[in-house]
Backbone as JSON Lines, residues from 0, in Angstrom:
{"i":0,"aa":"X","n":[0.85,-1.19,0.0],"ca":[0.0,0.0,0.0],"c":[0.89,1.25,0.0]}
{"i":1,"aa":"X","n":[0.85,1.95,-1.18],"ca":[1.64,3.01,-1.46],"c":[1.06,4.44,-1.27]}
{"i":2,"aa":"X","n":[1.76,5.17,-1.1],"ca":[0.68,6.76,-0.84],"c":[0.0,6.97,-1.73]}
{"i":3,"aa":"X","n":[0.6,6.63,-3.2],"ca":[-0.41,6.83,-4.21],"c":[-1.95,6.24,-4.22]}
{"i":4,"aa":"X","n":[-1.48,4.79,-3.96],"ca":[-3.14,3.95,-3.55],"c":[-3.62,4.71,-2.32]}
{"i":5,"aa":"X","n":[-2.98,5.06,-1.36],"ca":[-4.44,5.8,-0.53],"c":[-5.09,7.19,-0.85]}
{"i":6,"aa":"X","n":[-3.93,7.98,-1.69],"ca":[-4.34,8.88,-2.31],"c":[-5.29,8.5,-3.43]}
{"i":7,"aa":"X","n":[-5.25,7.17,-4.02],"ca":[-6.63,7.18,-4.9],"c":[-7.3,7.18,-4.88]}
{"i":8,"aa":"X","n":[-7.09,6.05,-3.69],"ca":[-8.77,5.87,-2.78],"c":[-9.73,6.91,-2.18]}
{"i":9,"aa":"X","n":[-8.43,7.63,-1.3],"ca":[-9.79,9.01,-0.84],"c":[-10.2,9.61,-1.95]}
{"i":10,"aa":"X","n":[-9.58,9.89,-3.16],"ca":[-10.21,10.48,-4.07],"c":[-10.82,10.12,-4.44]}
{"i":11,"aa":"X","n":[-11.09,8.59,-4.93],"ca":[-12.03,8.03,-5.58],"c":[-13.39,7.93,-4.37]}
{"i":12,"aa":"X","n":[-12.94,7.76,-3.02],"ca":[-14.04,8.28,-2.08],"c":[-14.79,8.85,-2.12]}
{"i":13,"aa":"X","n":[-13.94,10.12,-2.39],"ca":[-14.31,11.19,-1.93],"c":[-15.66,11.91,-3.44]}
{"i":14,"aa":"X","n":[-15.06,11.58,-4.52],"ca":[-15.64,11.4,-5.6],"c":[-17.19,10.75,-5.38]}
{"i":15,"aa":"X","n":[-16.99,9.51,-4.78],"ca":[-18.61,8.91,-5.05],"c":[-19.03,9.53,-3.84]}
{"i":16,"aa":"X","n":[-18.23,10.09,-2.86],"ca":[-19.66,10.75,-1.58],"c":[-20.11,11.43,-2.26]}
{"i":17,"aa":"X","n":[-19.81,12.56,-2.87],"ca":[-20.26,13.78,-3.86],"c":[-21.56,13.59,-4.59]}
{"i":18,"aa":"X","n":[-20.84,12.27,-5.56],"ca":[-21.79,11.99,-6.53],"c":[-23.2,11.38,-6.06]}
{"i":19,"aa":"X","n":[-23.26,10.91,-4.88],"ca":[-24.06,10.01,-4.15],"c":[-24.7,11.22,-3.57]}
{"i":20,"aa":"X","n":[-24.59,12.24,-3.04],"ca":[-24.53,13.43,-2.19],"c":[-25.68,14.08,-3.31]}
{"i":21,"aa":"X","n":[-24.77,14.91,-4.58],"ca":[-25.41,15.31,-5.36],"c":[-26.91,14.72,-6.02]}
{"i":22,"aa":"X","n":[-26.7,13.49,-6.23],"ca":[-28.03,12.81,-6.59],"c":[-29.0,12.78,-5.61]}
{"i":23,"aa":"X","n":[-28.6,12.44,-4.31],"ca":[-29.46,12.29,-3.35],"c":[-30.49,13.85,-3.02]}
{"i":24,"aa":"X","n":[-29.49,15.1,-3.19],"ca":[-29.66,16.28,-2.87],"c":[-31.22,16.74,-4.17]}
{"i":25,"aa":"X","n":[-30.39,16.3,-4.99],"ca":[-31.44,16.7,-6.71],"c":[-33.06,15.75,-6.4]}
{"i":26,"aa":"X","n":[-32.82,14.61,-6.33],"ca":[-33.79,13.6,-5.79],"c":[-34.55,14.53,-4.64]}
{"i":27,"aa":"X","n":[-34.39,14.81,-3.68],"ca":[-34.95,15.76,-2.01],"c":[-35.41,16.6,-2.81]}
{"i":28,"aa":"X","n":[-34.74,17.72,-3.44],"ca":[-35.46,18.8,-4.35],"c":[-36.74,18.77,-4.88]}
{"i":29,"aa":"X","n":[-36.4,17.46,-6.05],"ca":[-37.5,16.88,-6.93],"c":[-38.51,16.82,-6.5]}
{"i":30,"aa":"X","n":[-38.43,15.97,-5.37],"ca":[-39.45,15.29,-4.82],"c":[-40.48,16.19,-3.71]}
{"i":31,"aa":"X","n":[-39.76,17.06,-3.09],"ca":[-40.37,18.26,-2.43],"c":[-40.99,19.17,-3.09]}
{"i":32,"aa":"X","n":[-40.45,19.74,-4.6],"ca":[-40.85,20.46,-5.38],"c":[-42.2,20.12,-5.56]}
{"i":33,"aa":"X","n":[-42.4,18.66,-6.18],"ca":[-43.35,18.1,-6.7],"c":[-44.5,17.8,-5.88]}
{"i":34,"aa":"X","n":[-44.24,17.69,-4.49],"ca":[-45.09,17.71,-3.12],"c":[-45.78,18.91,-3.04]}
{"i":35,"aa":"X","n":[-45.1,20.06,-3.3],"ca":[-45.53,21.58,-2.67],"c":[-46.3,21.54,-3.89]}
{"i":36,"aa":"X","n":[-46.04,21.85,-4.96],"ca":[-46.88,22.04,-6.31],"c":[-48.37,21.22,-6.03]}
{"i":37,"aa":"X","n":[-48.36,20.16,-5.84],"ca":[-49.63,19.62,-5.77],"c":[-50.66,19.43,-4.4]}
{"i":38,"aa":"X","n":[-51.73,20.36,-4.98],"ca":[-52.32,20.73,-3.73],"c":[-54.02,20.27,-3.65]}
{"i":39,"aa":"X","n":[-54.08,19.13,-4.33],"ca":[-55.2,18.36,-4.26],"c":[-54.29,17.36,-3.14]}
């Protein structure tokens, strides 16, 4: 295990929290948006 491999790893970590983060965040939006709008 070289610095480079742990340096990939958090990046590559750190990368899918984001991406996981971001989707999850857009999804909450969506889905709230679409809640408030409908008022039947």
């Amino acid at each position: 295990m070289t610095a480079a491999d742990v340096t990939h790893i958090i990046f590559w970590a750190i990368l899918a929290l984001t991406g996981l983060g971001t989707v999850g965040a857009i999804g909450a939006m969506f889905s709230m948006g679409r809640s408030g709008y409908r008022k039947d």
